[in-house]
N, C-alpha and C positions, 0 to 999 in steps of 0.2 A: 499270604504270610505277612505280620503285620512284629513289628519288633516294638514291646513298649516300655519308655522310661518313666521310671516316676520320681519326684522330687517331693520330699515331705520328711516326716518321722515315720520311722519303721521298729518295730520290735528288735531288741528287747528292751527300747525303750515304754515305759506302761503309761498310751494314755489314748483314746478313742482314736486319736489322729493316727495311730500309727498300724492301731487291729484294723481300723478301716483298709489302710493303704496294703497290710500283706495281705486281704482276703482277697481285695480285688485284683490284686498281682497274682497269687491261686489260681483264681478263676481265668486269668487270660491268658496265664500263662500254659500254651499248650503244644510242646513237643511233635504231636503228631502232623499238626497243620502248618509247625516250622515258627510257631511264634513265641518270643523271646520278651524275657522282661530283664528291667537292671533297674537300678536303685540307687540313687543319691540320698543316701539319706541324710537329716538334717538333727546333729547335737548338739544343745546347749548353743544354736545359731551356728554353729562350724557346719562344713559339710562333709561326708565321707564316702565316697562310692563303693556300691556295694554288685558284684554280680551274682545273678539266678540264672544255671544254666542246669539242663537236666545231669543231674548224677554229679554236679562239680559242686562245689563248698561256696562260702562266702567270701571274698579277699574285701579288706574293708583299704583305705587311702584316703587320708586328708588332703582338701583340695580347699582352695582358693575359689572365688566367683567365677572368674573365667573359665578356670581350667574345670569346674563341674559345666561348666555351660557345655565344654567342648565332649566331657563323657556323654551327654545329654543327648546331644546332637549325631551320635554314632544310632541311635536308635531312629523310628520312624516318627512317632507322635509323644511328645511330651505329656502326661496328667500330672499335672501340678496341684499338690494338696494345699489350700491355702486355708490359713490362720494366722490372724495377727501374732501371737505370742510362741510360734516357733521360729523365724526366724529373726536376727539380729537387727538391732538399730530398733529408731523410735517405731513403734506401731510395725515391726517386720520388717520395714523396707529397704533392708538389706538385700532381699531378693530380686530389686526390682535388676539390681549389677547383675545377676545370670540369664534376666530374662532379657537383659539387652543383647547375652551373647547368645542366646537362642536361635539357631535357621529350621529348626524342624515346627511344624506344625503341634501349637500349644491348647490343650485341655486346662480349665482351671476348676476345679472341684473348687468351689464356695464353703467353706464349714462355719462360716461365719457371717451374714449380712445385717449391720446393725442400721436399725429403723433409726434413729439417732445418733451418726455418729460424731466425732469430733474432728474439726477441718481436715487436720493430716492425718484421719483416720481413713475419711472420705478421701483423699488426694492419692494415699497408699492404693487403694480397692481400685481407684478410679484408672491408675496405672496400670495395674494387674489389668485390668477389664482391659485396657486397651494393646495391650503385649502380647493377648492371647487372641487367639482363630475362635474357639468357643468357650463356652462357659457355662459349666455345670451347677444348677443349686439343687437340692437335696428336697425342697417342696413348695408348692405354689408359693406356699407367705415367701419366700424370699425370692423367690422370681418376680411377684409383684413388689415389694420394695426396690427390688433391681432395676426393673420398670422404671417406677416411679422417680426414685431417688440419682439415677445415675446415667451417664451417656453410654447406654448399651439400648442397638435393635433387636426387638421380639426373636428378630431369627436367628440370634446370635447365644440364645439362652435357650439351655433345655433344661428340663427336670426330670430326676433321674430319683430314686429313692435309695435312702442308707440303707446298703442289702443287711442281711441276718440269717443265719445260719435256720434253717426249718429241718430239725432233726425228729425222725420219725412221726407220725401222731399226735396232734394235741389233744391232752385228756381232758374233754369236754367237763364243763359244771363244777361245783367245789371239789378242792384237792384233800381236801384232811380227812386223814381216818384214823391219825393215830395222834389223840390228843387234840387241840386247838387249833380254831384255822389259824394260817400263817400269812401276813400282810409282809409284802415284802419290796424292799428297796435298795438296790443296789447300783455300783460305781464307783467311782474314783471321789473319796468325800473331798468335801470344804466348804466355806462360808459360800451360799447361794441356792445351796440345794435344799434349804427349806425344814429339814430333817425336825429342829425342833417345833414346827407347827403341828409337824405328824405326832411327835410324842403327847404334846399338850394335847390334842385329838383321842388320843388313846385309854384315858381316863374317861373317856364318855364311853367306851363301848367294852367296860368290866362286866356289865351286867349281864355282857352274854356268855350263855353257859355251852361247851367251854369257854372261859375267855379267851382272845386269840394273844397271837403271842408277833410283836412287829422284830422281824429281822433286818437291820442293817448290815449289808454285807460288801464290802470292800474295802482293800487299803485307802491312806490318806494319799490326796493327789502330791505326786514328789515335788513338785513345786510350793505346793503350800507346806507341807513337812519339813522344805529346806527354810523357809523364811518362817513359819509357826510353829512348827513343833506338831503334838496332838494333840494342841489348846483346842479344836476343834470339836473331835472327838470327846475329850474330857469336859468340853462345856454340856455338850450330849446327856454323857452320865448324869452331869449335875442336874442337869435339866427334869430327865426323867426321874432320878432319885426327890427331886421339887415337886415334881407334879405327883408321886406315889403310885409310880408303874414300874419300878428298876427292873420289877420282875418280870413282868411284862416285854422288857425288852431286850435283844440282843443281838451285840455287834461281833462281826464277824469279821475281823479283817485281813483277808486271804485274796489275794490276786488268782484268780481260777482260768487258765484255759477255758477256750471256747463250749467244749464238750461239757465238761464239770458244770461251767455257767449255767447252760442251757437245762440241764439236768433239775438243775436248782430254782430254775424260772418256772420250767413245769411243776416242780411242785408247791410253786406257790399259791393261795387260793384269791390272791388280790395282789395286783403291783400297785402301789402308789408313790406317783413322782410331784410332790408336794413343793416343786420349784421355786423360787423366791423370782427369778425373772421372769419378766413381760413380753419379752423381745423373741426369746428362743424360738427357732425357727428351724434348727433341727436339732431332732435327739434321738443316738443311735440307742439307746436303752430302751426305749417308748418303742422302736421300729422293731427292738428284738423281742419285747413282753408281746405287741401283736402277733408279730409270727409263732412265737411258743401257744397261741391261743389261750392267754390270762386277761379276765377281765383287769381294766384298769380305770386306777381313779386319777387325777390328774390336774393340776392348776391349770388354768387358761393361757397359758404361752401359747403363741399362733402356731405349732406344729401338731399340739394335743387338740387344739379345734380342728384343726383340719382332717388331721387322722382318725380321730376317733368321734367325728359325724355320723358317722353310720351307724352309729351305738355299740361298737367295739369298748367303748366306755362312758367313763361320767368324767363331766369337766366341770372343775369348783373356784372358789373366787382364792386368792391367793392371801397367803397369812392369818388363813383362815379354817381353825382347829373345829368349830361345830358344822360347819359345811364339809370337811372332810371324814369326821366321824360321820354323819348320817349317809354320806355318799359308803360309806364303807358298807356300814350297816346296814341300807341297802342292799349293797352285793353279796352278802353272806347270808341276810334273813328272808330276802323277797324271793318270791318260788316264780323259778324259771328265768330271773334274770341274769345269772353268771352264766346259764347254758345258753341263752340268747347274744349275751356277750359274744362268750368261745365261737358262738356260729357266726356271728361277724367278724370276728378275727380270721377266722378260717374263711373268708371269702375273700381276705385282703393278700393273705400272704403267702400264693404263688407270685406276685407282681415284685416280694420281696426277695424272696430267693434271693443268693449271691450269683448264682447262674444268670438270672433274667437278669439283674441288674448291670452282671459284665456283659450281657449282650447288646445293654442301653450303649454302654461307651464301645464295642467294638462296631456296632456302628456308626455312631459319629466318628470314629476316629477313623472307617474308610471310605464316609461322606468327606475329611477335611482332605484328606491322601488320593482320592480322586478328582476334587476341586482342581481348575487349572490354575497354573503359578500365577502369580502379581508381578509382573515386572515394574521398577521402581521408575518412572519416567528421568 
């Protein structure tokens, strides 16, 4: 019996950080074997604890630094979701106050290792690194940057993958049959995500018949929405109304459950994550188009190398609209390469499961719970 807390964003707040933290509280959380999860979750930098007990509700309580340390602490092993920009102070480092009050054995989920950071960006990380027993990153590129960049030993760093939901079958080879294939991209928008390099891309491939048609689908991220508005979005429009594809394209801006998502990834006949960063080193959207088994096309962020080696996909140069039309082009008109895709995807994502994945952390977390104490000399 293992009791686990987590500390991060949690639903119904909407943003990767937070679908990550309930699936994998889901998945550990299991009743029969006696094991218990709870939740601090973390708004707007405030914290509120939250209990998951089988068949009980949620009670939610604002809490101070300490006094979340000490709900924390009633559990067995802390996972701490870490990202600079949820908790409070410069660079998050608000957190570092709970993790001083911490006596149970700490997990840090990494969602963030930047190749470059800025001193107190590094100094933040480098705290956390050393608050915690172990530390989770999400794919080799940021365990080697971790390596490299920071006072942490190899054995102190595992790699775990951002699970995703593998619902039923993935239907091998192009999806369309009713109308034009459908290139699709989806998540939480905003400046980074590259969106209009895809647009500008989509003007080189009218000429297939049918023409396809690129879906953007999701709300604007609620942070950018509170400080920008939809200027994002509405740059978009303008964009493709410039380039003479408006018709061509369409947004879709609906926050979807897991299930709905997934539904919709399947039937797409191409994912492309046309990213504007270099650095990215995990993306749970790239982890979920795998497991759906969709060919994908992808800028070169160190996570899309890495994942999609195996020829799961095409990786193309970044800000760059004729290398991602032809990559596209490609996968819709070359005979046998999206089914050769799907079948590489399909060899990747048992490993993805949300299953395997909680089984990554329930064992470390009863590799750190059978380690002997440290007494403090």
């Amino acid at each position: 019996m293992v009791n686990y807390g987590f500390l991060g964003t949690y639903p119904p707040t909407q943003c990767g950080l937070a679908t990550f933290c309930a699936a994998l509280l889901r998945q550990l959380l299991n009743p029969i074997a006696g094991d218990r999860c709870g939740v601090v979750q973390v708004v707007d930098g405030a914290y509120q604890s939250m209990r998951h007990e089988p068949g009980g509700k949620d009670t939610g309580h604002q809490l101070g630094a300490e006094r979340a340390a000490e709900v924390l602490n009633r559990y067995d092993v802390l996972i701490l979701q870490h990202e600079y920009g949820i908790y409070g102070g410069l660079d998050g480092e608000d957190v570092l106050e709970v993790l001083e009050h911490v006596k149970i054995p700490v997990i840090a989920v990494l969602h963030t290792v930047p190749a470059s950071p800025t001193p107190h960006q590094h100094v933040v990380l480098q705290r956390v690194i050393d608050a915690s027993d172990a530390v989770v990153v999400l794919s080799q590129s940021a365990a080697a940057i971790l390596e490299g960049g920071y006072l942490i030993g190899a054995s102190r760093i595992s790699v775990i993958p951002h699970g995703a939901p593998v619902l039923g079958h993935a239907r091998p080879g192009p999806a369309h049959g009713r109308g034009g294939p459908t290139i699709l991209t989806w998540g939480l928008l905003g400046p980074g995500k590259g969106i209009e390099w895809a647009i500008c891309a989509l003007g080189r491939l009218r000429d297939l018949h049918p023409a396809p048609r690129y879906l953007v689908a999701g709300q604007t991220h609620p942070k950018v929405l509170a400080q920008q508005g939809e200027a994002y979005r509405d740059a978009l429009r303008r964009r493709a109304q410039a380039e003479g594809v408006s018709d061509l394209v369409e947004f879709d801006p609906v926050y979807r459950a897991v299930g709905p998502l997934m539904d919709m990834v399947r039937h797409a006949d191409v994912v492309l994550l046309p990213y504007d960063s270099t650095e990215q080193v995990t993306s749970g959207v790239l982890i979920e188009a795998v497991a759906a088994g969709r060919p994908v096309v992808a800028t070169g962020f160190p996570h899309a190398r890495e994942l999609l080696g195996n020829g799961a996909g095409l990786v193309v140069a970044h800000r760059d609209p004729k290398a991602m039309a032809e990559a596209v082009r490609r996968v819709l008109t070359e005979p046998g390469l999206a089914e050769t895709m799907s079948a590489r995807c399909a060899e990747l994502a048992p490993g993805l499961k949300w299953a395997a994945v909680a089984d990554g952390y329930r064992a470390l977390a009863r590799t750190l719970l059978a380690a002997p104490a440290v007494v403090a000399p």
